[in-house]
N, C-alpha and C positions, 0 to 999 in steps of 0.2 A: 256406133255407140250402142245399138240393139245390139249388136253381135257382141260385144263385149260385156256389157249389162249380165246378156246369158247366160254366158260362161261362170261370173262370180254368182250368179242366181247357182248354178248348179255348186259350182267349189265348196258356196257356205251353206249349203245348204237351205235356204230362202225361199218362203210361199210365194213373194213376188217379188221383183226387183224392175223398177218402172223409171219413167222420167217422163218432165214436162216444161215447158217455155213458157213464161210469166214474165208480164211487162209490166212494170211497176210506175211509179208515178211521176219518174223523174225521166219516163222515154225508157230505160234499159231493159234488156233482160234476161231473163234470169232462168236458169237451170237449175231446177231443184231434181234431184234423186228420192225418188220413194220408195223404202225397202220396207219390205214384212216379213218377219220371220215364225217361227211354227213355235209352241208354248212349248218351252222344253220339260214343263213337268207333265203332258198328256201322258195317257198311258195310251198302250198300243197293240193292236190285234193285228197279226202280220200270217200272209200264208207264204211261204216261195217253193221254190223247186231247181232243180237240174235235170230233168228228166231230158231222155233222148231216146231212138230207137237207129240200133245200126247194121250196118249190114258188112260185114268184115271177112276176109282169105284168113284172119290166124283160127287155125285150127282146135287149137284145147277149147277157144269159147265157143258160144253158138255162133253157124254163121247170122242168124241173123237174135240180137242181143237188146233185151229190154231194161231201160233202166229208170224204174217206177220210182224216181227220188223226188219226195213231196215231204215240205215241211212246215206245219200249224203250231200257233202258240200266242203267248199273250205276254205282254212285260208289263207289271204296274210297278208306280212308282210311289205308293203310299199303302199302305201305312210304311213300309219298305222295298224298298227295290226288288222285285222277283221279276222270274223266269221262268215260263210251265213252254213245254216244248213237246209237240208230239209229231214223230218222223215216220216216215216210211220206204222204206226202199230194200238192202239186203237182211236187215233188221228192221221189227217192228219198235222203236224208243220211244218212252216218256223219260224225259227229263224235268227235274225241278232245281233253280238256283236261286240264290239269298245273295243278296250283298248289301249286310249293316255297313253302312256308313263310317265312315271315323274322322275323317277330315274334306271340307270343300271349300274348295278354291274359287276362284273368280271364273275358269276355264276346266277345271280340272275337280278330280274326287279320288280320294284314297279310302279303301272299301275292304271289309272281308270278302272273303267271295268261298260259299258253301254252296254245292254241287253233290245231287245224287242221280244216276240214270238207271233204270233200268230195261231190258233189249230180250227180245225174242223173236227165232228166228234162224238167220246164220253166223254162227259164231266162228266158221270155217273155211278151210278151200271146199273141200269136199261138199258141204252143203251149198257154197256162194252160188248168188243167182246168175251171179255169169257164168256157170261151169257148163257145159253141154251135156255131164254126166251127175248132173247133181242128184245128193238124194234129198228124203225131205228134210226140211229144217225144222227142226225142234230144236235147237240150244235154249240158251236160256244163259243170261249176263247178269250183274251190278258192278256197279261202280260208285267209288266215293272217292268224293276232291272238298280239299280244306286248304285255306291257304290264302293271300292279300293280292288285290287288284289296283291298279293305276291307272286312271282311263283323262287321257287330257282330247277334248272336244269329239266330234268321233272320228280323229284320225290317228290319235296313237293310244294304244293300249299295250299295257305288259300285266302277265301276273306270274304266281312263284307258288306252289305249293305240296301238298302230300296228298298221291294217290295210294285208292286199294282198288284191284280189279276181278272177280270173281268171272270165271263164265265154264260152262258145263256143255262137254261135247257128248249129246245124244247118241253115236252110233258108238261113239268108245266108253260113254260114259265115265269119264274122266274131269275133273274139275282141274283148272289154270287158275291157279293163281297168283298175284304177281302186287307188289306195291314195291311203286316207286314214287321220286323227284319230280316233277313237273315243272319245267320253265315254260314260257310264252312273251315273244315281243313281237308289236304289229302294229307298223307305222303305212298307209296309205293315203293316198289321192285319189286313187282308181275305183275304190268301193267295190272291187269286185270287176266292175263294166266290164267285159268282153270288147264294147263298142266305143267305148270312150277314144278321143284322139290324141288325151293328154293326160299326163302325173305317170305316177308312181306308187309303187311298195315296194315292202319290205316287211318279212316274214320270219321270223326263226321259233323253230318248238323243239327244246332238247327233253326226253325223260330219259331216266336212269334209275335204275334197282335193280331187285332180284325176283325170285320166285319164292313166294311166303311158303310151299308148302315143301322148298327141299333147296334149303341156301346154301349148297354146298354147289349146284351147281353156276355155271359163268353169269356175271352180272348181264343185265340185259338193259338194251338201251334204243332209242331212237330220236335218229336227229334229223330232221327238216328243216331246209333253209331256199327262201326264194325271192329273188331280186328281180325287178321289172322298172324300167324307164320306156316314156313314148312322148316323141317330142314332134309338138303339131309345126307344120311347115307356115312358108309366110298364107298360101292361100288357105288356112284355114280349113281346107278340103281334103288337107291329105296329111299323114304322120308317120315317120319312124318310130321303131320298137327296140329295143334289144334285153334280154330276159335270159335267167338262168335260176335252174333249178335241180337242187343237190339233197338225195334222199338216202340214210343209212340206217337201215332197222333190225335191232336183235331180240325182237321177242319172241315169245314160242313162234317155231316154225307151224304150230299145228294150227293156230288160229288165222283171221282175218288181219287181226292188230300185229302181225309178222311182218307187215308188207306195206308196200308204199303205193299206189295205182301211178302204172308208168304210161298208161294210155289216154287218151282220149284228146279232147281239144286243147287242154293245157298242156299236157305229156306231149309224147315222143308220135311222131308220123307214123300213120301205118297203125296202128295199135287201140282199138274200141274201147271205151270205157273199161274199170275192173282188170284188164293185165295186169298184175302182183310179180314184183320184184322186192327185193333187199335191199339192192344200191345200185343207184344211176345217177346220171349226172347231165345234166340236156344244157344247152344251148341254142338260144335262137335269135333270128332277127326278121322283126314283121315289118310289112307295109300295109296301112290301113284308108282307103277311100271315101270319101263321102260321094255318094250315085248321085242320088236324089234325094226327095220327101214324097210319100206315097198316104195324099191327104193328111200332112201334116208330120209324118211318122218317116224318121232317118232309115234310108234303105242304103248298107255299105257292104265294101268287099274287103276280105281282108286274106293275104298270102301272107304265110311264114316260112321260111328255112329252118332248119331245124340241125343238130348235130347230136348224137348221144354218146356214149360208155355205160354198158349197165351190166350187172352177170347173169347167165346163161340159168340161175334157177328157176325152174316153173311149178308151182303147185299142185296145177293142174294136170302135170306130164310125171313130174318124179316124184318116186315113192320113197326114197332114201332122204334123211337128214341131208340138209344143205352144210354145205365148208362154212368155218365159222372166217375165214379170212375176207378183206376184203374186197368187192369187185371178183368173185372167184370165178372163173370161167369168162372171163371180160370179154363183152360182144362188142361192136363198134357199129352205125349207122348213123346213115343223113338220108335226110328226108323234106317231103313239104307240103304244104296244107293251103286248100284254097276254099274260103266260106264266103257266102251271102249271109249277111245279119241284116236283120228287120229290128230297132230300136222300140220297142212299145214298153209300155208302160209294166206291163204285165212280167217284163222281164227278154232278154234278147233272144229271138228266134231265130238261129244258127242251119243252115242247108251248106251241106259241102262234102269234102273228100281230103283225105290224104294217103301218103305213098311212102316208103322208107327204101333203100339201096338193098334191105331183105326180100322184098318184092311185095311184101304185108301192104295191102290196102283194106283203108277203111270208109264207109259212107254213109253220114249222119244226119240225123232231123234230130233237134232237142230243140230245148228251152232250161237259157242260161243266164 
């Protein structure tokens, strides 16, 4: 009964979720349930991150590769719904977002949602912080998003609206600019969790347009799409995975927002954070452990298989414009991944390794 209590304590997200045995007056007794849940109107100061440090054979990046991704902000919920967000990592971003109101439901809210970012920093391959031959980063971004949000409890959200995206390449001195469509739908169970043994998501971001400063050339577009199921076994201590994820992107090739990150714990084996392709397509199937508890704190193992298709463009390597076709140079690899997660509160602590049939290995510490 604790064991299961847990579970829907974590599902619905619940301060506490208790139980107790009361013998009442007539000899019986009685099992009452006592749930607490968190005020859903607080407002909230939140810090996270994914940072890692790795140490990798692919060659264009460093071999050994920092990834300083820390992100600060605050969401109030009065007098309106905001969003002040400040990041850090290949770009320095403050972000700010609105979402007037328009309709609430019993579970659910239907919202405008106004979004402006601005980024300095790297707005490039050439400058990216995973490049081994970077120069400095001076770009400089904005962005605007206008457009209606759908959000039922925090497991499914969609929204739909109209980008503008400015950003200025410092060594070519050159401005990209680009307004498109913006779709977004995002249905989860997993929240993210690396270490979870159970649920689900489901992810799709399509955008499309063109280039605001010369629409004659090809429309530009990118679609991301990512399916994940893990299905915990009868003891409770162990669980299958199986996950797929499918990335195709045509915006400037000269920027970061060109590319899709084909590596790292999510991605493809073999490949550290930051590796930049256009279109791949992975497949996988994990199995997930529960060790122990190391003073209270879940310490697991988790192996996955892996399969890919992705194309041979590199940022990093070639200097010529990529084929507009796609999958162009189609490479083929399987691979597999083996991590220790430490479960803490702070966010999951990831130590491990992976490998792909290109001979690419990679070896990571983060926090995810």
């Amino acid at each position: 009964l604790t064991k299961k209590l847990g579970k829907l304590k974590e599902h619905y997200h619940l301060s506490s979720l208790t139980y107790s045995l009361k013998q009442n007056e007539d000899n019986y007794t009685t099992l009452e349930i006592l749930a607490n849940h968190y005020d859903k109107n607080m407002n909230q100061i939140f810090f996270t991150g994914t940072s890692s440090v790795s140490v990798a054979s692919y060659k264009p990046q460093k071999y050994l590769s920092v990834d300083p991704n820390f992100t600060a902000g605050v969401f109030l919920r009065t007098p309106i719904e905001s969003l002040f967000r400040l990041s850090f990592g290949n770009t320095i971003t403050f972000e700010t977002e609105f979402f007037p109101k328009l309709a609430n439901f019993k579970n659910s809210m239907l919202s405008l949602d106004f979004k402006n970012s601005l980024k300095y920093g790297s707005c490039s391959p050439a400058t990216n912080i995973y490049f081994n031959d970077r120069t400095i980063a001076e770009d400089r971004g904005i962005e605007f998003f206008g457009g209606i949000r759908f959000r039922h409890t925090d497991y499914f959200a969609a929204k739909a609206g109209i980008a503008y995206s400015a950003e200025k390449i410092i060594a070519t001195e050159k401005w990209h600019n680009t307004s498109y469509l913006h779709s977004e739908i995002i249905f989860t169970t997993l929240h993210n969790d690396y270490a979870s043994l159970y649920g689900g998501r489901l992810e799709s971001i399509f955008n499309f347009g063109g280039k605001t400063d010369d629409m004659q050339d090809d429309p530009i577009y990118d679609f991301r799409f990512l399916a994940e199921k893990r299905f915990e076994l009868a003891d409770e201590k162990n669980s299958i995975g199986i996950s797929s994820v499918f990335c195709s992107n045509r915006f400037p090739y000269e920027l970061n927002s060109g590319y899709c990150n084909f590596g790292g714990a999510d991605g493809m084996s073999g490949y550290p954070t930051g590796t930049l392709r256009r279109d791949f397509a992975i497949a996988g199937i994990s199995f997930r452990q529960k060790i122990t508890n190391l003073s209270g704190i879940p310490l697991l193992a988790v192996a996955e298989a892996k399969a890919a298709v992705s194309s041979d463009y590199d940022p990093f390597i070639d200097q010529d414009s990529p084929e507009g076709r796609l999958f162009a140079g189609r490479k083929f690899e399987a691979g597999g991944d083996l991590y220790i997660v430490l479960h803490t509160i702070l966010g999951n602590l990831v130590f491990g390794g992976s490998m792909n049939s290109s001979l690419e290995w990679c070896i990571t510490l983060g926090l995810r």
